[in-house]
C-alpha positions in Angstrom: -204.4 16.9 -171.4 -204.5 13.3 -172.7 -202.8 12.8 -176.3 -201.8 9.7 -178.1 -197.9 8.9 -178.5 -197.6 6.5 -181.7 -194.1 4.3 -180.9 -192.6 2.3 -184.0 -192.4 -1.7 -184.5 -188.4 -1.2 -183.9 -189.1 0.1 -179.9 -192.0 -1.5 -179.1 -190.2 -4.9 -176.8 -189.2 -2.0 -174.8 -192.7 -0.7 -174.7 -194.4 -3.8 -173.2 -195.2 -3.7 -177.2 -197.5 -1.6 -177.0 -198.5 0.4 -180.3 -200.2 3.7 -179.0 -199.9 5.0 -175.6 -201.4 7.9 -173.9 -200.0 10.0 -172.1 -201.0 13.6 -170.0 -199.1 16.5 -171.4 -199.0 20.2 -172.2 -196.2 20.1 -175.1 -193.7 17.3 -176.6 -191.2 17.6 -174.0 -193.2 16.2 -171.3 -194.9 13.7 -173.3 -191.6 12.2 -174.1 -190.6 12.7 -170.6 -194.1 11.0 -169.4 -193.3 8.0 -171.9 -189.8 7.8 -171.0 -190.9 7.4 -167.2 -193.6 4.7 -167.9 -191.1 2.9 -169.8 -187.6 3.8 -169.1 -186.1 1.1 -171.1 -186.4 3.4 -174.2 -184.4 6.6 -172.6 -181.0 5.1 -174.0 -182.6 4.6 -177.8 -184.4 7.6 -177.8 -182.0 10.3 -176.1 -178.2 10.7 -175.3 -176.0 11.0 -172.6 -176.9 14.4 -171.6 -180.6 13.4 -172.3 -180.7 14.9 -175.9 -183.0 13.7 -178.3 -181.0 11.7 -180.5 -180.8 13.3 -184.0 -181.6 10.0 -185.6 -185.0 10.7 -183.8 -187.5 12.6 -185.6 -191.1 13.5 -183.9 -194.5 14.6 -185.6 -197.1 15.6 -184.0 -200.3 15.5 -186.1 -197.9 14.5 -188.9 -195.7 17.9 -189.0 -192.2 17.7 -188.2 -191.7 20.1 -184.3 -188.3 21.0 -186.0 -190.5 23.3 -187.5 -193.1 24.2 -185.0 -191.4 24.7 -181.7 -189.4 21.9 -180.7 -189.9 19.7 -177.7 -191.9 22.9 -176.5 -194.3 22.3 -179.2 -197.9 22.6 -177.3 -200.0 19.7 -177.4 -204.2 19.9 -177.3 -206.6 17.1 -176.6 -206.4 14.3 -178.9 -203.4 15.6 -180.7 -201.4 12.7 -182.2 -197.3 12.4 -181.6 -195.2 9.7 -183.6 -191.6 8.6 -182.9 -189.7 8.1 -185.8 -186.6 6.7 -186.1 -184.0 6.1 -188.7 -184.6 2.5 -190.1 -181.4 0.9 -192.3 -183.5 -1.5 -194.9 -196.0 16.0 -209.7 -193.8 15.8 -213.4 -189.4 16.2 -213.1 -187.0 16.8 -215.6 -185.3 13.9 -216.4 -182.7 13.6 -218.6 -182.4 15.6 -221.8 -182.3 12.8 -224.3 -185.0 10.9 -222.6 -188.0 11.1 -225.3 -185.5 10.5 -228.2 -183.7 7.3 -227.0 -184.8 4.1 -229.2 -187.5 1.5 -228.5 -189.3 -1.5 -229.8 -192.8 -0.7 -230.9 -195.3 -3.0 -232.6 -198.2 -5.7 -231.9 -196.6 -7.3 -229.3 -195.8 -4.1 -227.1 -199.2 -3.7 -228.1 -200.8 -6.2 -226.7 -198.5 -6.8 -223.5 -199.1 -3.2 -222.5 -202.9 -3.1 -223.5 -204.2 -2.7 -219.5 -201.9 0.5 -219.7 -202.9 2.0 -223.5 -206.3 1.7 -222.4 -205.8 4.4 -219.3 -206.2 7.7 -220.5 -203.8 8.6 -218.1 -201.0 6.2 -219.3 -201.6 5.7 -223.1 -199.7 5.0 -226.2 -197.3 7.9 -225.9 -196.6 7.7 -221.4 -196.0 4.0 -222.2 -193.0 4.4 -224.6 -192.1 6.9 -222.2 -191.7 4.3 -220.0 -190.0 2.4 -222.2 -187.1 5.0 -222.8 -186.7 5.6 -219.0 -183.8 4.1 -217.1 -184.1 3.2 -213.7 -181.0 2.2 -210.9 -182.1 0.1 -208.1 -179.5 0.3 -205.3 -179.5 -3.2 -203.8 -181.4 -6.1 -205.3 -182.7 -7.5 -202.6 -186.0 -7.7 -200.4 -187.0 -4.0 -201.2 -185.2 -4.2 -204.7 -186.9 -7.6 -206.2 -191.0 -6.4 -205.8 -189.5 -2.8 -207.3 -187.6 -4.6 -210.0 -190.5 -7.1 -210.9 -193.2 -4.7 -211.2 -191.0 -2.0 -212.8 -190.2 -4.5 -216.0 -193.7 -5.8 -215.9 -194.5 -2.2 -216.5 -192.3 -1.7 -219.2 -189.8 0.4 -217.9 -187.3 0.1 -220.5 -183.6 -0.1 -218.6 -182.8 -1.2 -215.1 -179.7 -0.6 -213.4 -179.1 -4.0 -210.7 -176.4 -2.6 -208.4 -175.3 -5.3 -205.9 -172.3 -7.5 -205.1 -174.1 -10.1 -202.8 -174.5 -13.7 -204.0 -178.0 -15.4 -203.4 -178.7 -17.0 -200.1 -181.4 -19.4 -199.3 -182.2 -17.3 -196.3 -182.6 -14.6 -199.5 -185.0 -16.2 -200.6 -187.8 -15.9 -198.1 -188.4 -12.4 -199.4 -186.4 -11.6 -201.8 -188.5 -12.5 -204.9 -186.0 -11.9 -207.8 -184.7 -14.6 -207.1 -184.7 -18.8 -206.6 -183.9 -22.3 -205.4 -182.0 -22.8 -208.8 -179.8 -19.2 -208.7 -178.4 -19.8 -204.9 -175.0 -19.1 -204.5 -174.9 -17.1 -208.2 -174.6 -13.0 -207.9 -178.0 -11.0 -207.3 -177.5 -9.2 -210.2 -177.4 -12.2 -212.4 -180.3 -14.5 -211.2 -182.2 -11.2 -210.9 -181.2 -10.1 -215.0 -182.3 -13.9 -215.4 -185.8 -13.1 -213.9 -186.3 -10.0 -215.6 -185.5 -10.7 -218.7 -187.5 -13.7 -218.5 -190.9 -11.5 -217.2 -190.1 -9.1 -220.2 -187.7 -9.4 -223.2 -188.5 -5.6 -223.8 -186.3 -4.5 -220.7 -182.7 -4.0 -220.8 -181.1 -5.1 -217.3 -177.8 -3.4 -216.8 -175.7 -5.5 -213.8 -172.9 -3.6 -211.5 -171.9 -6.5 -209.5 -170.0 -4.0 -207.1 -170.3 -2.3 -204.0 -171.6 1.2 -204.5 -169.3 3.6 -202.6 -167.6 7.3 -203.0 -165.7 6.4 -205.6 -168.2 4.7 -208.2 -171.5 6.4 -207.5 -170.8 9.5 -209.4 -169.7 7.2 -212.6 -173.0 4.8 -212.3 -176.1 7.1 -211.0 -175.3 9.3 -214.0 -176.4 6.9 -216.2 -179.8 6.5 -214.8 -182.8 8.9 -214.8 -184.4 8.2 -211.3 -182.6 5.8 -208.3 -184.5 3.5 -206.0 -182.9 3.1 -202.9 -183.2 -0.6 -201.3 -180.0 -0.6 -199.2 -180.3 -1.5 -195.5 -177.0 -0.2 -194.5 -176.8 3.5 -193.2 -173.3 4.3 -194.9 -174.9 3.4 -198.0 -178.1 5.4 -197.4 -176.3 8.4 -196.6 -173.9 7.8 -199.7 -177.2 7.2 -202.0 -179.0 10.4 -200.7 -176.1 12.3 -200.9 -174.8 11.4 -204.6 -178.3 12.1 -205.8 -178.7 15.3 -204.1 -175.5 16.4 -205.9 -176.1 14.6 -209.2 -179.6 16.3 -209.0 -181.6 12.8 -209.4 -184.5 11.8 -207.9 -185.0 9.0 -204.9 -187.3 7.1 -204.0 -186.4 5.7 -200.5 -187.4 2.7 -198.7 -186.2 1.1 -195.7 -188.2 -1.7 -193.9 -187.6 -3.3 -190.4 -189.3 -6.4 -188.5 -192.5 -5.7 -189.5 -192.7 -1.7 -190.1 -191.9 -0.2 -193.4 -190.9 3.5 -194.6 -191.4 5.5 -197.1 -190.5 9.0 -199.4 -189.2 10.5 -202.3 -186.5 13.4 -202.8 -186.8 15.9 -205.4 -183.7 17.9 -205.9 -184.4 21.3 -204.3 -186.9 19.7 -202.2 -185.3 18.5 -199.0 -183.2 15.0 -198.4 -182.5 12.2 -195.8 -180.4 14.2 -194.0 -183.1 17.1 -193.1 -184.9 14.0 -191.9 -182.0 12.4 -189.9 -179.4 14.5 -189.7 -177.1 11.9 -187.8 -177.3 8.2 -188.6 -177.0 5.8 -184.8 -174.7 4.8 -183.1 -172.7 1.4 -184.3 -174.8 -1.8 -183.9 -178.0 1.0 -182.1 -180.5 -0.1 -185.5 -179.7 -3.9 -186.0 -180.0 -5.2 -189.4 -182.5 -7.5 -191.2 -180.1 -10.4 -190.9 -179.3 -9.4 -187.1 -183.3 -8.9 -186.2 -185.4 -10.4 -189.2 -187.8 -9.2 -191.0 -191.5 -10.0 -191.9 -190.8 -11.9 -195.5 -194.1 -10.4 -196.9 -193.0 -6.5 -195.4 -190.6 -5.8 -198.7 -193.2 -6.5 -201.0 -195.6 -3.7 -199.3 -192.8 -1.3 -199.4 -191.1 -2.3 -202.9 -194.1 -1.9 -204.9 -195.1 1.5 -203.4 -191.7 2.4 -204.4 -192.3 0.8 -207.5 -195.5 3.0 -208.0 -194.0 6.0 -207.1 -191.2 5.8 -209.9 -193.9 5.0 -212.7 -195.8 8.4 -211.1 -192.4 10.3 -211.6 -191.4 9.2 -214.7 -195.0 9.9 -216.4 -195.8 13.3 -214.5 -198.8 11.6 -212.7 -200.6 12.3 -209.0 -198.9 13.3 -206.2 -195.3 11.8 -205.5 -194.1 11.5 -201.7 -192.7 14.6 -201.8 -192.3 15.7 -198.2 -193.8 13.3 -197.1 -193.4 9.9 -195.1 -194.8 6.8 -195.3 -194.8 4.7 -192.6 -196.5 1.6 -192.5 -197.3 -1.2 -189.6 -197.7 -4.5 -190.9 -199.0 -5.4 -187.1 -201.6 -2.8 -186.9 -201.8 -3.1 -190.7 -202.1 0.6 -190.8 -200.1 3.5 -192.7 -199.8 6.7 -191.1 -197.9 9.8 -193.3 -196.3 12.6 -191.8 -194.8 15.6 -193.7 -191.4 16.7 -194.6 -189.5 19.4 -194.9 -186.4 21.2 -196.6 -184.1 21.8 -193.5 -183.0 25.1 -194.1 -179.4 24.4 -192.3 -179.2 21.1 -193.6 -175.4 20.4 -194.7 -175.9 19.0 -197.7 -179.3 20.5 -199.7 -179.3 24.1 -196.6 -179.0 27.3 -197.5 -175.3 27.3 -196.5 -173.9 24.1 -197.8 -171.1 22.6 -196.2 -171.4 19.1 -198.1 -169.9 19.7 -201.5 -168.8 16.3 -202.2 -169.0 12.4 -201.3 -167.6 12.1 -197.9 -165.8 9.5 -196.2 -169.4 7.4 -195.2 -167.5 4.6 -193.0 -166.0 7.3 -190.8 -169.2 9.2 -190.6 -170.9 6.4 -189.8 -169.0 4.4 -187.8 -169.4 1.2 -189.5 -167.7 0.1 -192.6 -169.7 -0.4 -196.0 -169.7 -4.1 -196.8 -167.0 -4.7 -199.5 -167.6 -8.9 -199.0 -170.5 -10.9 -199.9 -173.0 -10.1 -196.7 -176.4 -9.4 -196.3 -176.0 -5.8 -198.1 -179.5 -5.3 -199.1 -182.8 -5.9 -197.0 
């Protein structure tokens, strides 16, 4: 029976890039095996030596995870739809206690800069300084980091946490809008305080020009009520996800890569990377945005929708991505979602924990966190 097999951006040279391919097949296992036959290139990305699916390989079909259905024996019916996805490096929450009494500035000016938003009956006088006493951490201040950043102090978000010890780049600045011509070669964290500051007086930019690692991220994610994650290093995602989890913060994730985006959001009690990719790749398996580039514009798409999705959480508004992922296709200039789930043996957020504490993320990774200024953030 014919069904479609969606592959990503990131496997498609290897695909005779090609988006969507059918295929004949009674379950998942042999529509892998009949995609794997038509294009053999992609057995040693998608499976391992002993022909395993790789666990930094999810598949949905008809966007529900077949961890929970049956595995590669899931059946598969005309017209179902099957999506590789791989790992890519780039409702209301309780946030902190003190978060409606910290201070703000109030009067005619926050007045009229805000009007658009006191004039939604959703947002309001009283969600906007709500706005203004939340504090926000953005992991990396970079491609995925600036169009978050921007939009999050043009909305009035009232502290923002820069974490990143990379210097500006001229090749930064083909995406990475916090930033420009005049600020190359100064730290992210300062051109990017610079730029906010300068879009609203009303935000207070906090700078951590440091790498984020086991031994600081339980001192600086405390301090923040929600982290956006715009890392592109998998020792750092793991690290991010894994802090929060613990810390009991929410994330909102993004990665981005060539011209294909992702996106979610972790609630604490609600599932985390790791019941989504258990495993991260192999060394060098996922290049980087400086090893593979990246469509300049991409970041912006996923920033802002990460961007949105912290001003949903903040003000108890919509749906958040819970358990759900975004995935979008700058090339087919489509988005596709396909749902989550809490992975009852996960190690970290499972029923039996094993994870109690920040690992060693080098060593589980194989690759070392950048500690010198490199291309850290996407």
């Amino acid at each position: 029976m014919p069904v479609s097999v969606y592959i990503p951006t990131s496997l498609r040279a290897l695909a005779e890039n090609t988006a969507t391919v059918e295929v004949r097949a009674s379950c998942v296992a042999e529509a892998l095996q009949g995609l794997l036959v038509r294009y053999p290139a992609m057995r040693e990305r998608l499976c391992d030596h002993q022909g395993q699916l790789h666990r930094y390989v999810s598949i949905f079909v008809n966007e529900q995870e077949i961890a929970e259905l049956a595995g590669l024996e899931t059946p598969l019916h005309d017209g179902d739809h099957v999506a590789l996805v791989p790992a890519l490096a780039g409702g209301a929450i309780d946030l902190a206690p003190d978060f409606e009494q910290r201070p703000i500035r109030w009067g005619p000016e926050q007045v009229q800069r805000y009007s658009r938003h006191l004039i939604l009956p959703e947002i309001g006088g009283a969600r906007q300084k709500k706005l203004l006493r939340a504090r926000v951490l953005l992991v990396g201040a970079g491609g995925l980091g600036s169009p978050a950043a921007l939009y999050l102090a043009a909305a009035g978000v009232g502290t923002l946490g820069l974490i990143d010890f990379d210097l500006v780049d001229m090749s930064n600045l083909q995406r990475q809008i916090l930033h420009r011509t005049s600020t190359v070669g100064r730290p992210k964290v300062e051109s990017g305080k610079q730029t906010l500051t300068d879009l609203n007086p009303d935000v207070t930019v906090i700078t951590h020009q440091v790498p984020l690692n086991a031994e600081n991220a339980l001192e600086i994610i405390p301090q923040y009520d929600i982290v956006v994650n715009g890392c592109d290093n998998f020792p750092t995602r793991y690290l991010v996800n894994d802090a929060c989890y613990l810390l009991k913060k929410p994330l909102v994730d993004g990665s981005i890569f060539r011209f294909e985006g992702q996106a979610t959001v972790y609630l604490p009690g609600k599932g985390c990377y790791r019941c989504v990719f258990p495993a991260p790749p192999p060394a060098g398996a996922v290049p980087s945005c400086a090893e593979a580039g990246v469509l300049g514009v991409l970041p912006g798409i996923i920033g802002v929708i990460q961007a949105i999705e912290t001003i949903k959480l903040i003000l108890g508004l919509g749906e958040p991505l819970v358990n759900r992922l975004l995935l979008f296709d700058a090339l087919e200039m489509s988005f596709r979602q396909v749902r989550l789930r809490r992975n009852p043996n996960c190690p970290l957020c499972g029923d039996h924990p094993t994870i109690h504490q920040l690992i060693d993320y080098e060593d589980f990774c194989g690759v070392a966190i950048p500690s010198a200024p490199a291309a850290a953030t996407a």
